[in-house]
Each structure stands twice: as structure tokens, then as C-alpha cells.
N, C-alpha and C positions, 0 to 999 in steps of 0.2 A: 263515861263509865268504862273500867277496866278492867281484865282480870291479867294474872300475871301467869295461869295456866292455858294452853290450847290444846284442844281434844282432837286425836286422830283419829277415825274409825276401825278397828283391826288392825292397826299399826301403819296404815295408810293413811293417804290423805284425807281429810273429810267429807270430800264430792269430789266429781269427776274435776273442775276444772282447779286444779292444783293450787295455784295456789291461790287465788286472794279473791274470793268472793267468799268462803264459809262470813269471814264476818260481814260483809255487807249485807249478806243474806240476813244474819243474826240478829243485827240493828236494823232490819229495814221490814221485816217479817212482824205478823202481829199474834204469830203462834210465839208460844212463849217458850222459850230454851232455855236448859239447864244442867251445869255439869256436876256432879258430884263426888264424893264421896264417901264420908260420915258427916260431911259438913256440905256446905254449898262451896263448889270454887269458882263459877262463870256465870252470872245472868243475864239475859240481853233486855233490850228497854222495853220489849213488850212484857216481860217478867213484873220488872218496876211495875209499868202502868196496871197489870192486872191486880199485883197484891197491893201495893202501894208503900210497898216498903223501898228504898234506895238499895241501888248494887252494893253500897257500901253496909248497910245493914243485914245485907244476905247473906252475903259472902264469908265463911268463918264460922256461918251459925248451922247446925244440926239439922240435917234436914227435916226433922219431925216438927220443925219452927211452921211451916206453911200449912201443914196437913191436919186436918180435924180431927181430934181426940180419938171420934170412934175408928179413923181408919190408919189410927200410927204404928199401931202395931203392927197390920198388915203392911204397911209401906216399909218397914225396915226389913223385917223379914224377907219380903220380895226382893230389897236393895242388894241382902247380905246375899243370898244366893245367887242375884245378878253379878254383882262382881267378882264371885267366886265360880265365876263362868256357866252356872248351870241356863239351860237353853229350855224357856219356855215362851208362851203365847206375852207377849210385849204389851198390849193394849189393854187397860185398866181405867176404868173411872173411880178417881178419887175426889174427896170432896176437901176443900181449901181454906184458909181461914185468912180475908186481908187483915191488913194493923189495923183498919176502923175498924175493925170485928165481925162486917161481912162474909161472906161465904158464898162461895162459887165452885161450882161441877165442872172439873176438869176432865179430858179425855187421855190421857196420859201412855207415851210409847217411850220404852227405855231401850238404849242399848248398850253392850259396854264397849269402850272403848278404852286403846290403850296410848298413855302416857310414854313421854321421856322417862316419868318417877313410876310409873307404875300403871296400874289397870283403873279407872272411874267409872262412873255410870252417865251418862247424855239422856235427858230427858224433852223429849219436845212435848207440850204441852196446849190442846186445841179447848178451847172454853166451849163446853156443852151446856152449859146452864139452861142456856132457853130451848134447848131440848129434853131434859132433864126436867122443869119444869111442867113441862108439854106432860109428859109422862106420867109428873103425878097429878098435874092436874086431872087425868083421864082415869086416875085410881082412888079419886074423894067419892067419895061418900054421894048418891043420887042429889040427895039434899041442897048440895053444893055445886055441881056438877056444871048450872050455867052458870055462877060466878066463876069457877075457875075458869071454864073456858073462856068468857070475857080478858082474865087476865091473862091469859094463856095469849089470848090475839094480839095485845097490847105488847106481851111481851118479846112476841114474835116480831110484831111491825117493828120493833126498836132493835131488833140486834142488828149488824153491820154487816153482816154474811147475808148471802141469799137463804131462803129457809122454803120449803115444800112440804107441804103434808098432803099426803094419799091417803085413801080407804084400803080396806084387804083387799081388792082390787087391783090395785096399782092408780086408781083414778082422783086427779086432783079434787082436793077439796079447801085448801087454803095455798097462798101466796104471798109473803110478805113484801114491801114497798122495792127491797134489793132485787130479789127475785124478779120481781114486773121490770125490773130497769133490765137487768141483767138479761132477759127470757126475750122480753119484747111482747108478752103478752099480760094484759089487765088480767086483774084475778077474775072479775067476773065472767070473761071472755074463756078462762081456762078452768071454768071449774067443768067438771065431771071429765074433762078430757085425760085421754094416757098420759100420764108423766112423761115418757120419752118423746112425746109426741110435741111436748112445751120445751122439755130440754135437752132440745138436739146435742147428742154429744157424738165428737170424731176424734179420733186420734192426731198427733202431728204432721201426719201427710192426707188429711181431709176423708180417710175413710171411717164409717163406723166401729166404735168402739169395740164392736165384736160379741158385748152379753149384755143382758138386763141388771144392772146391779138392783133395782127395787123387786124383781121378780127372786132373784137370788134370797135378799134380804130375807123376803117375808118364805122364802119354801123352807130356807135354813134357819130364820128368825136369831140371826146376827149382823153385828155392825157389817158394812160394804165398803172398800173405799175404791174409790178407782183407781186404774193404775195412773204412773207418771205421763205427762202430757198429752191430758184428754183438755179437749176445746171446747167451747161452748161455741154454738153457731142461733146469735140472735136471732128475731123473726125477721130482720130485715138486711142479715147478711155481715152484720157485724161479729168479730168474732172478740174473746177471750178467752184466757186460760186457768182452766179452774182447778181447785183442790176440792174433789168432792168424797161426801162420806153420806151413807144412807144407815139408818139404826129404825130397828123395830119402835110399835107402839104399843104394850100393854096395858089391860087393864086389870083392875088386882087381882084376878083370879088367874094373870100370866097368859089369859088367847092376845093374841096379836091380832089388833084392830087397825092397824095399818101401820104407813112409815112416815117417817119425818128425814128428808135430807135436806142437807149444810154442803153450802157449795161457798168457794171464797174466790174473788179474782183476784187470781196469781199474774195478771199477764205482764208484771215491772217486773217483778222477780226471775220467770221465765225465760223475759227477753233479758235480760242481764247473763241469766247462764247459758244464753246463745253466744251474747258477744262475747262470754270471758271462753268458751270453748273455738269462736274463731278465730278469739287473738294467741290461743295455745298455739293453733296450727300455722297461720299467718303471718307475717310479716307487716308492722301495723305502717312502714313508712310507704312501701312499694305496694301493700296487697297483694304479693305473691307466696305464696305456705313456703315456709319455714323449712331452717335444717331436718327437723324433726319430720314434718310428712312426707320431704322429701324422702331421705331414708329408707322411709315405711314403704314407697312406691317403687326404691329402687329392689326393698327385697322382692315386691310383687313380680316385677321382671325378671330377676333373676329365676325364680320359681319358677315362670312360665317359660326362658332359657331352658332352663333342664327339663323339666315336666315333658312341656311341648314343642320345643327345640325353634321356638321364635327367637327371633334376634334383633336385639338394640344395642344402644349407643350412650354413654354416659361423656357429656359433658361438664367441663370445670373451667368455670370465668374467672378469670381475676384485670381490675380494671388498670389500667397504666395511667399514670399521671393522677390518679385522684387524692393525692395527698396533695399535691399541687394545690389543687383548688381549692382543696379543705383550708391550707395553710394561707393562700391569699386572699381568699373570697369568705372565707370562714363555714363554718357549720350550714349554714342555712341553704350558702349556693350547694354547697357538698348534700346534701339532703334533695334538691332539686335536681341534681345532676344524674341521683340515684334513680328518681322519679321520670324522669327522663329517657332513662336508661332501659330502664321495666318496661314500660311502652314502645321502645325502638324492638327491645330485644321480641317479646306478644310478637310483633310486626315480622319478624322475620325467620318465625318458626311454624308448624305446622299446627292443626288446630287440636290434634289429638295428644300433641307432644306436651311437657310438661313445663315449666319457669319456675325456679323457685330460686330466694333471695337466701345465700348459708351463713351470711354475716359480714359486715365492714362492706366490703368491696367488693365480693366472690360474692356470684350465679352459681347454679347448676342446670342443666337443660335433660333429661330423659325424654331421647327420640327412642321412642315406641315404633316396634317394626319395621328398623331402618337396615339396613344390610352396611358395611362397612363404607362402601362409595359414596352411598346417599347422607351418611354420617358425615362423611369428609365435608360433603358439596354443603352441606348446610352450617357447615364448622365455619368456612371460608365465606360463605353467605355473611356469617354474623360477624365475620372480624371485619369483613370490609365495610358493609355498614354502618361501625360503630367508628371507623378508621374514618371514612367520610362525613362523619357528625360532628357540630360544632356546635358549643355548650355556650350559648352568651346569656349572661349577667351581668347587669349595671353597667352596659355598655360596655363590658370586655367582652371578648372570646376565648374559647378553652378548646383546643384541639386534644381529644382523648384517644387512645387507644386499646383495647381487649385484647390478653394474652388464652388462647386456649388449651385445655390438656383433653384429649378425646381417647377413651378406652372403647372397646367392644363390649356386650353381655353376649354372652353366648355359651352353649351347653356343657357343661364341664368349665365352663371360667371361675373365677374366682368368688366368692361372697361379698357383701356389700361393704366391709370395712375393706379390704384391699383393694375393692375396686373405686371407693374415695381417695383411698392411698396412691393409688397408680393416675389415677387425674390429680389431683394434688401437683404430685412428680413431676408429671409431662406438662402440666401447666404453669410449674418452676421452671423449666427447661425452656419453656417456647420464651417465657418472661425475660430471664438468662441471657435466651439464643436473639435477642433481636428485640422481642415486644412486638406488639400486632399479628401474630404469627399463630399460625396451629402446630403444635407437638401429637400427634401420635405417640401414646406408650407404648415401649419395645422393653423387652426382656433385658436389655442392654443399659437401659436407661441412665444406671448409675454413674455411667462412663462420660452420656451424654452431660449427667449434669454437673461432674467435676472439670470436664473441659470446656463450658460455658461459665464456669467463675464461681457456682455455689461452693466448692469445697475450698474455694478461696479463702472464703471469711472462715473455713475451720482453722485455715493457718494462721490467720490474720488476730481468731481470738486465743488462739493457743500461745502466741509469742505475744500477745497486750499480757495476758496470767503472768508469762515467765519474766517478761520485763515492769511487770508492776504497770503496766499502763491504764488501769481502774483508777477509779477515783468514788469517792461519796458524795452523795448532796443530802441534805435535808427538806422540807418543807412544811410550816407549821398546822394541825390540825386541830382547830378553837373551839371551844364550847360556845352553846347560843345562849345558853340559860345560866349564868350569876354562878359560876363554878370559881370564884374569883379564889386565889392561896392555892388551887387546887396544882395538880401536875400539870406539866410544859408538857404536851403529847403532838410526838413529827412523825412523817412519814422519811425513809432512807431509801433514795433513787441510787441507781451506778449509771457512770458514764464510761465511755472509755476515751480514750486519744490514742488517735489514728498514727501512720507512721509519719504522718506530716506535721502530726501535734496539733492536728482541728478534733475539735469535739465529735463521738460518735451516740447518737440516740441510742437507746435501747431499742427502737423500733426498726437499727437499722441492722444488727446484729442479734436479739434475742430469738427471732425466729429463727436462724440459721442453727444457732445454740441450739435452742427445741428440739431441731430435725436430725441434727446429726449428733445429739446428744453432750453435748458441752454444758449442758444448761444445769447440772448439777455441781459439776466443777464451780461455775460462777457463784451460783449459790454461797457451794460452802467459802470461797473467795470473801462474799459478802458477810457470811455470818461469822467468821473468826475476828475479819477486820473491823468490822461493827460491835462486838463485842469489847474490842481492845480498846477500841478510840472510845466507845461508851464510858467504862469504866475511869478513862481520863476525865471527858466531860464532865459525869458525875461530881466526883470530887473535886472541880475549882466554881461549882453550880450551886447556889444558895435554895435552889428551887429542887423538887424533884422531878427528874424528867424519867417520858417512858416514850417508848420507838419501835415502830411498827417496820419489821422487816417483809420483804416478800418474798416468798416463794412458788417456785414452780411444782408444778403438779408432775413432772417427772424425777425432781428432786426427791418428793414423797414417797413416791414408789419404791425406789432404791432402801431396800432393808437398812444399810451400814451409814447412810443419812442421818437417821434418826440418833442413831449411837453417835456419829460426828458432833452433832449439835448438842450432845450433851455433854460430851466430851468438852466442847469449846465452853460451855456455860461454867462447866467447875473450873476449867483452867483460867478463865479470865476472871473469875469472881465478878461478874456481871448481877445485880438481884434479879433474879427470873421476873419477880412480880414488875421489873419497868420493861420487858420484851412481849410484843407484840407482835404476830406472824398474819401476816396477810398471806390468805388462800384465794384464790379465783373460785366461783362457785362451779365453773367449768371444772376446772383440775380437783376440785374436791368428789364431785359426782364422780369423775371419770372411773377411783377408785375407790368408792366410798369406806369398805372394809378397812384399806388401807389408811386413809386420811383420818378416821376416825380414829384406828390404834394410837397415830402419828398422835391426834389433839389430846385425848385422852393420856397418853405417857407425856407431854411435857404440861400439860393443864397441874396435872398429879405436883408437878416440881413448883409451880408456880407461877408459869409463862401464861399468855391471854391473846385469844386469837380474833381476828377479823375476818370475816366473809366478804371477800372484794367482789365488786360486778356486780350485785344483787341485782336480779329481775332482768340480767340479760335472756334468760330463760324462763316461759311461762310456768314451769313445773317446779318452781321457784320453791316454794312455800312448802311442796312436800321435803323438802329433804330438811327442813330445818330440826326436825323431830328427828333426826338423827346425827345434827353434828353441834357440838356443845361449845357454839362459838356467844363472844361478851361482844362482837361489836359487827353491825350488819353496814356494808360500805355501799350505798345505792349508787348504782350507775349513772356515770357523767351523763350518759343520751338522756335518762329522763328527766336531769335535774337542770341544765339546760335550758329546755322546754318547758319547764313546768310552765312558766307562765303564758304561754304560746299554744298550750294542749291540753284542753281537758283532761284529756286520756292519760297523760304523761303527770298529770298535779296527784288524779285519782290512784296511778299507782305510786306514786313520790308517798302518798297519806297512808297507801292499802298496808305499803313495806316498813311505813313506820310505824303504825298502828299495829302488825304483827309482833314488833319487834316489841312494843312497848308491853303486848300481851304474853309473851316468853320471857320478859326482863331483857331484851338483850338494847342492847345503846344503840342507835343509829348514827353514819357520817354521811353527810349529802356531798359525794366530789364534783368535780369543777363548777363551783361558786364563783362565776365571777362578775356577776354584778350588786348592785345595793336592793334591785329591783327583786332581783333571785334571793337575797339574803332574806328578804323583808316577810316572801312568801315565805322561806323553808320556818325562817321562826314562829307565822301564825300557822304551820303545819307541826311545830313541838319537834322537830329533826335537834336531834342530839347538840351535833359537830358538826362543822363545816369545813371542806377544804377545796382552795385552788388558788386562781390568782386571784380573786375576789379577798382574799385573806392574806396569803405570800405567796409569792416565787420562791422556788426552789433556790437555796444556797447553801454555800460549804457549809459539810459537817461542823466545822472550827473555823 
């Protein structure tokens, strides 16, 4: 089941962990969820199973299709001023109608939320019935009074949720079968006792909850729910985590004769938004937190630099030779070598200090309360360490080396991007100056790093431009699914050649580009000549082709870019609709305002863009509700591993299931085996590309 819309909340993401558990949550939940508008646009399968209609029959139809005659009117009305923002009390019982003609008491909490297209309503939906039932059972007629209760018990022992029923007291008088499982106590054993006293509830760090929600209930004689991550603590020590809600019990003259609470174990669901909230901040290969908490701890210090005039140290690793090993030993030893690495590095830092992995091949270290000396000494600690480590796999050996960039934090220094920036620097310099070495950042710096060879490659790429020493490649990117007559869709690499006429990687010059700002230049390099040999190709092509250019996230930025590229689109009479521009989700975020103008003004013309890198970043999923790309390009690392990683297949599924839910196409990069093809196609991934499909080759 699919929809082709996905709901933000307030224009943010849908839960804290960004991106990609709303819908696991959704599909795996047996409260029922629902988006709307004037019609249904999302239902998840606990929906289906309650009414029994299919997602495909909801979906399109009016939402007054589910809701009981007597309460349609009230349901639109409430809708029409929900969406039109007005702010009231969210929880409503409405009563249902499935397609066998059944009828079930829903507990119903709206909220609005907002779209790419506009504003909907999210409805989650909790099945009250066999509370609801309770209810009126306790408002027939004397006459009847023990047959309903009879069915009343029956109906209880059958629901799937825990269920509790009190006197105005607060004191047990019934317990359904979940309940006894759930509590750890028989019903007979727990009658007349305190509710709280059967069902120990604590917060997530084990202490009490804090209030009586059954005492609540019955003083204010309204529904109760607890807050977010309350525990249950079995009689025997076992724990879960529940969703619980306590509602009065009246009888027809409306006194409250006691409560009935609905308690459900949540504890898959819970622990899932544990893990997706620690692989936001972590690092899932090494276990060390991520760029992003890193960051966070480096503003902490800074603040306490200035505030309170404490002094640290920020470290920047970058590892030597690890391309090496990547490129002879392949992914797997490089992935070990990482793991390896993380553990050496623990090993010879202090315990209060900080490790975190920034991506590829770069550490970061925050020595907390170091003075500038003890910074050094432990700088050199690490390089020699890492200088004395030997990496063996399959019987070779790999001698590595760490380059380090060591700044100060101290009062009056700089804030946390410069101070990334100045380790960066000094950590190119030391790379530069020798390799295995520490740099110290000096006010000077720049000196340092144009007489150690970095401004070299400015010269180096500035005379490849002037002498035409670029070049193009292609490589092709395949559908999995029977797209057969359809368009030839490639990827366009640059190379260059060096002054000796050998091949130079993008990976050996693009960074340099990046840093000293040439990376524009190349760009539009790439986009006029790609343009012009396009339009060749075209026309001696019986097929039609389209081609995915890339661009740098600093390219975007630059205002008279965008004007370039359009420039070059009329002059070459290129058809917009066969150019495709690859973004990094990196350089897309960096400026979002910006990249978004950028999609938006040549989307308008006819061009179609790709989201490259997908899911190098956990916060993945919120930005997509604001960037209006047609094709999401999952990242090599987890396509790779899919079949090697749980964790790497679930999000290969989570990234392409979003995508299927926004409409957007997915491409799975570096494909290269039969083994990896075989999974992406029982995983429904769009396209495929790497050597598993082609090698990169000439344009022509």
C-alpha cells in the first residue's frame, strides 16, 4: 500500500527522528492513521484492517465514506475549520462504518499539517469500542444490566489492548487476559487493590510518573492519557512501554461510577525510535556521534570558552594512505581499517574527551579542558600511534598514517564554523607538509598552505581550463523494471589530463576546486560543453537520451550561475526535458533558500533534477518537503551492503519507499554485483548504476 503524498507536521518533519521511521511507524502501528483532505490521501494497514476496506478504495474517496451518518456532519465541519487552522481540543469520539457494515468507536486526535501542495488534516485513530461498549453497557436499563455486563466481560477479555476497570475509588474491579499478562497480576489476586499499585508506571529513566492519571480522570471526569515514554514495570520486573489512556464511566444519569483504562505495548515501536534517534547522532560503521553532535559539543565549549574562560582544543584527522587500501583491498578492508581506527584512536585519548567520526576518512577529537601544551602532547600521542599501526588483511599489511590540524577554543576565538575551517586548514597543511605530522593553525596559514603544494593544483586546474585539458565520460543508468523503448538515461563524469597526459580523478583535484573556489568555473566548463556535444549526440541518436549533469553546491550559490546555465540552454538548443542536474544532498541543505530558487527556476524551463547521496545524512527525509527533485540517488555505502546489513537493506527500502510515497524515482549507485542487482529489484529501486551495469566511457 502506497500513497503518493507525505505529511509534515507544521512544516517540519513528522517525529523527531527525521527521517525514515514516520512510515515504519505507520505500517507497523495498530492505531490507525490518516491524511486528508476533502478526500482520504494516506492510510496505513492498520486503517485497511479496522475498516476493511483496501488503501486503494480509501484513497480519493470523501472522508464522510468511513463515519456514521449521525456523525458526518460533525466530522466535516470540525475538518473544515481544522484545516483552516482554527485551534481546538483535537480528541473526539466518532463512531465508523466498516464495508461489511459494522460499526466501531473510534477515539480520534486531528492535527493539521502542512504539505509541499498545501495544508491536510493527519488523523490517528485509537479503537474505543470495547470501552464504548462498557459504557453503555452500564447505561441499560436495570432489567438488563447483568446481561450486558456479561457481555461487557466477554468483550473485554477479547480486545488486544490491556483493559482495567475501577470503581469511583480508583480500586480494581475487573482485568482483562492482556492486562494479567501485561501487570503480572491475576485478576482475582488484583481485585479491590489500587490501580497504581497493579500498574506500576515510571518514566524513561525509572522514576515515577509523577500524577495519578485515574485520580485525575475521575476529579475532572475526562479522558487521561499519559505522557510520552511511560513504562510499565511488571510484577516480576519485566518491563514495557505503553500507550496509555484512562476515560470516565458513566451511568445514564452522567455520575461517574468509575474508570476504565487502555493501556497497549508500545515497546517495538519505542525501541525503534530509540535506534533511529541513535543512528541520527552516531556513526552506524565506527559507533562514534556523527558530524552533527559533534558540532553541537563543539558550540558547548565554545560557550563555556567565553562564558567561563575554560580552554580546549579542537582536533581534525584526516587519514593517509586510506585510499590505498580502499582501492586494493576494497570496501570491506577500508571499513575495517575505519573500525580499527576508532578503537586505537578511544585508546589514546582521555576519558572525558570527545571521538567523533565527520565522514570518509576524517575524525574529530574535542579535548575538553586542555591548555594549548597538553593539546600538542596528545596531538603527537595520536599521530604516533596511528604512525606505528599496521592494518593486516588477507595476509597483507597496510602501513597508515594521520595527518593532524590542532586549533585552540579559547575566550574571544572564533565560533564553531571557523573553528572547523581553521582545522580543516591546518590539517591540509600538515597532509601537504609531510603526512603523519601535526599542524598547528597560525593566522598565517595561508602562506603555509600555498608553499606546501595546495595552491598548486589552483595552477594546475587553471591551465587544464585554458588548454582544454577536460575531457567527458559517460556512464549508463538502467531501469529495473520493463521501461523497455523508453529513454537512454547516463551519468556525465570530467576527467582531466595532467601535464604528463595521465588521467586525473575528480577526487584528485575537485576538493582543491571546492576550497579555493575554481569549482564553479569547472562547472560551467562542464555545462556548456555537455550541452554542445548533447545536442550532437541527439541528432545522429534514434533513441532519446537524457543526462544527468552534476553540480557543486558552490556553483549554486553564485547568483550569475544560474543566469549562465540558462544562457547556455537557449544557446545550444539542448531540450531542457533530456538535462538532468545532480545535487548532493550536502550542498543542497547547505543553502537550501538558494538551491531551491536554483530547482525551481530551471524545473519551470523544463530540466529535472536528482538528489545524489541520499541518506548520507539522518535528517535525510526532512528536507525532502522542500526540494522538488524527480529522482532520489541512494548512496553507494548502503547499496553496497545491502546485502551484508540489515541496517543498510532497511534503509536502501525506508529511501525508496519514501520516494515512492512523494512520486519521486529512485537510482541505487555502485551496483556491482548480480547478487546486489537481484536484492535492489525485490526492493522495487527504480534504476541502477555502477560497474554492475557500465564503466564509465567516452561521451562519443
Amino acid at each position: 500500500m502506497t500513497s503518493s503524498t507525505e505529511p509534515c507536521v507544521d512544516g517540519k518533519a513528522p517525529f523527531a527522528a527525521t527521517d525514515s521511521w514516520f512510515r515504519s511507524l505507520a505500517e507497523t502501528t495498530e492505531i490507525a492513521i490518516l491524511v486528508y483532505r476533502e478526500v482520504y490521501l494516506y492510510v496505513n494497514p492498520a486503517t485497511e484492517r479496522l475498516t476493511g476496506y483496501t488503501a486503494a478504495e480509501l484513497i480519493g474517496q470523501p472522508i464522510t465514506l468511513l463515519v456514521h451518518p449521525d456523525d458526518q456532519a460533525r466530522v466535516v465541519e470540525r475538518s473544515k475549520r481544522r484545516l483552516a487552522g482554527e485551534d481546538f481540543a483535537s480528541n473526539v469520539e466518532v463512531k465508523i462504518v466498516r464495508k461489511d457494515g459494522g460499526e466501531r468507536w473510534m477515539q480520534v486526535s486531528a492535527t493539521r499539517v502542512m504539505m509541499a501542495d498545501g495544508s491536510a488534516g493527519l488523523l490517528s485513530a485509537l479503537d474505543i469500542t470495547g470501552r464504548k461498549e462498557t459504557e453503555i453497557a452500564l447505561r441499560e436499563n436495570q432489567n438488563r444490566l447483568e446481561l450486558e455486563r456479561e457481555r461487557a466481560q466477554v468483550t473485554l477479555a477479547s480486545i488486544g489492548d490491556g483493559v482495567i476497570r475501577t470503581d469511583p475509588e480508583g480500586r480494581i474491579d475487573y482485568l482483562n487476559p492482556v492486562a494479567e499478562h501485561l501487570t503480572g497480576w491475576a485478576a482475582v489476586e488484583a481485585q479491590g487493590q489500587p490501580a497504581l499499585r497493579v500498574l506500576q508506571l515510571v518514566d524513561e529513566r525509572g522514576r515515577p510518573i509523577g500524577f495519578d492519571p485515574i485520580a485525575t480522570c475521575l476529579s475532572e471526569g475526562r479522558v487521561v492519557e499519559l505522557p510520552g515514554g511511560a513504562t510499565l514495570v511488571r510484577r516480576d520486573g519485566v518491563e514495557f512501554a505503553v500507550q496509555d489512556s484512562v476515560a470516565p464511566i458513566r451511568d445514564a444519569a452522567g455520575t461517574i461510577r468509575g474508570t476504565v483504562l487502555v493501556f497497549k505495548d508500545v515497546t517495538r515501536i519505542r525501541r525503534m525510535e530509540r535506534e533511529m534517534t541513535y543512528l541520527a547522532r552516531h556513526d552506524e560503521l565506527t559507533g562514534l556521534i556523527n558530524r552533527r553532535e559533534f558540532e553541537e559539543l563543539i558550540d558547548t565549549c565554545v560557550a563555556s570558552a567565553c562564558g567561563e574562560g575554560r580552554r580546549h582544543a579542537l582536533l581534525y584527522l584526516d587519514l593517509d594512505e586510506f585510499k590505498l587500501v580502499n582501492d586494493t583491498a576494497g570496501h570491506l578492508a577500508g571499513d575495517e581499517l575505519l573500525r580499527q581506527l576508532a578503537t586505537l584512536l578511544r585508546a589514546r585519548i582521555r576519558p572525558n574527551d570527545v571521538l567523533a567520526r565527520l565522514g570518509g576518512d576524517e575524525f574529530g577529537i574535542l579535548l575538553e579542558d586542555a591548555d594549548l601544551d597538553r593539546a600538542r602532547r596528545i596531538a603527537q600521542e595520536v599521530c604516533a600511534a596511528v604512525r606505528t599501526f599496521r592494518f593486516a588483511w588477507q595476509e597483507r599489511s597496510f602501513q597508515v598514517g594521520i595527518s593532524i590540524g590542532l586549533v585552540p577554543i579559547t575566550a574571544g576565538g572564533a565560533d564553531r564554523v571557523q573553528l572547523l575551517a581553521s582545522a580543516d586548514a591546518a590539517c591540509y597543511v600538515a597532509k601537504e607538509g609531510g603526512r603523519s605530522r601535526v599542524h598547528e593553525y597560525q593566522e598565517d596559514d595561508a602562506a603555509l598552505v600555498e608553499r606546501y603544494g595546495a595552491m598548486q593544483w589552483v595552477h594546475r586546474i587553471q591551465n587544464a581550463l585554458d588548454e582544454e585539458r577536460f575531457f567527458l565520460l559517460r556512464q549508463e543508468i538502467r531501469p529495473l523494471h520493463g521501461q523497455n523503448g523508453g529513454p537512454e538515461m547516463s551519468e556525465i563524469f570530467i576527467r582531466m589530463r595532467d601535464e604528463q597526459g595521465q588521467i586525473a580523478l575528480p577526487g584528485s583535484f575537485i576538493p582543491a576546486a571546492e576550497r579555493y573556489r575554481l569549482i564553479s568555473r569547472i562547472d560551467r566548463w562542464v555545462v556548456k560543453n555537455a550541452f554542445q556535444n548533447l545536442v550532437v549526440k541527439q541528432r545522429s541518436s534514434v533513441k532519446e537520451l537524457h543526462w544527468a549533469i552534476n553540480l557543486s553546491g558552490r556553483s549554486i550559490d553564485e547568483e550569475s550561475f544560474l543566469d549562465d546555465v540558462i544562457e547556455q540552454l537557449d544557446l545550444s538548443g539542448v531540450p531542457p526535458a533530456s538535462i538532468l542536474f545532480e545535487v548532493t544532498e550536502t550542498a543542497a541543505v547547505a543553502n537550501l533558500a538558494r538551491a531551491q530558487q536554483f530547482i525551481r527556476t530551471l524545473k519551470a524551463r523544463g530540466c529535472r533534477f536528482v538528489l545524489d547521496d541520499f541518506g548520507t545524512g539522518l535528517s535525510s527525509f526532512a528536507y525532502l518537503k522542500n526540494l522538488d527533485v524527480d529522482f532520489l540517488k541512494i548512496d553507494g555505502g548502503f547499496v553496497r551492503d545491502v546485502n551484508e546489513s540489515s541496517i543498510q537493506r532497511a534503509l536502501v527500502e525506508s529511501i525508496h519507499q519514501i520516494g515512492q510515497l512523494l512520486g519521486i524515482a529512485t537510482i541505487a549507485e555502485s551496483m556491482e554485483s548480480d547478487e546486489i542487482l537481484a536484492t535492489l529489484q525485490q526492493i522495487g529501486v527504480d534504476y541502477v548504476q555502477g560497474y554492475g551495469v557500465a564503466r564509465p566511457e567516452p561521451l562519443f
